[in-house]
C-alpha positions as CSV (number, residue, x, y, z in Angstrom):
1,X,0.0,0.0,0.0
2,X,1.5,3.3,-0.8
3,X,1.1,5.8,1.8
4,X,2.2,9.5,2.3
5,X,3.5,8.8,5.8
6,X,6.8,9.8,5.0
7,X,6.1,13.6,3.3
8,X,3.9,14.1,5.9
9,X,6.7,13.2,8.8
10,X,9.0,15.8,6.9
11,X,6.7,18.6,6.2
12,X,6.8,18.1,10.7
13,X,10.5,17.9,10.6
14,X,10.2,14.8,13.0
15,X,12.8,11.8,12.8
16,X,11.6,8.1,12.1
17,X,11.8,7.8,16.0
18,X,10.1,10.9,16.8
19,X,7.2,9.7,15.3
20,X,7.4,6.1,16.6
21,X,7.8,7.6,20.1
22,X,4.4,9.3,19.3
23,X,2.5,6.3,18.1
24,X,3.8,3.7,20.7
25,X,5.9,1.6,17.9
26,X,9.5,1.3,16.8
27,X,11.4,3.3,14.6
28,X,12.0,-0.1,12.6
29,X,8.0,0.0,12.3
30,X,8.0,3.8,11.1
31,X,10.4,2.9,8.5
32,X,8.5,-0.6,6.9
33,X,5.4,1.2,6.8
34,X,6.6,4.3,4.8
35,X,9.0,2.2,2.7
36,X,5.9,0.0,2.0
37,X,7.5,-3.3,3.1
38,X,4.5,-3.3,6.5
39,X,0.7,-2.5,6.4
40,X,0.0,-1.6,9.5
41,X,-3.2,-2.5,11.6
42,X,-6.3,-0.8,11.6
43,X,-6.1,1.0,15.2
44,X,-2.3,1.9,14.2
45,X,-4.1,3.2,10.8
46,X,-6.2,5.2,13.0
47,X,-3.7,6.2,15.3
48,X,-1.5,7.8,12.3
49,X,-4.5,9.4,11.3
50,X,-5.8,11.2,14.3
51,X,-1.8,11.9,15.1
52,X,-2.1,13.9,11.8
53,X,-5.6,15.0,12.2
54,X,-6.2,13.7,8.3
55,X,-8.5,11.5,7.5
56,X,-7.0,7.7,6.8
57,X,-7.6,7.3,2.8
58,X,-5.5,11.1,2.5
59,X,-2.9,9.1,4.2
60,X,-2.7,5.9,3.0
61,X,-3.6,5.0,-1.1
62,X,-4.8,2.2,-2.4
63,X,-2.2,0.3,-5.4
64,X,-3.8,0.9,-8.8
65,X,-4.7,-2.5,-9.9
């Protein structure tokens, strides 16, 4: 799933940990979800989203099939 995880972590100027500190993961986590290698759970979806105050499909975008 492609995701805009990591723009929108920049546009913050937080680190991969910063924002794993925030969502109660790992930095290792942070960085398989915004390389696309991890799709993370719905409540960690959710969390991301509320974190960002964005709604979950402007953060996460489905593959073109």
């Amino acid at each position: 799933m492609n995701n805009r995880l990591r723009v929108l972590r920049a546009e913050r100027q937080w680190s991969q940990q910063d924002l794993a500190d925030r969502l109660g993961v790992s930095r290792q986590s942070v960085n398989a979800i915004e390389t696309g290698k991890y799709d993370p759970s719905l409540p960690l979806a959710f969390r991301i989203a509320d974190l960002f105050a964005m709604p979950i499909e402007d953060i996460f975008l489905r593959d073109s099939a």
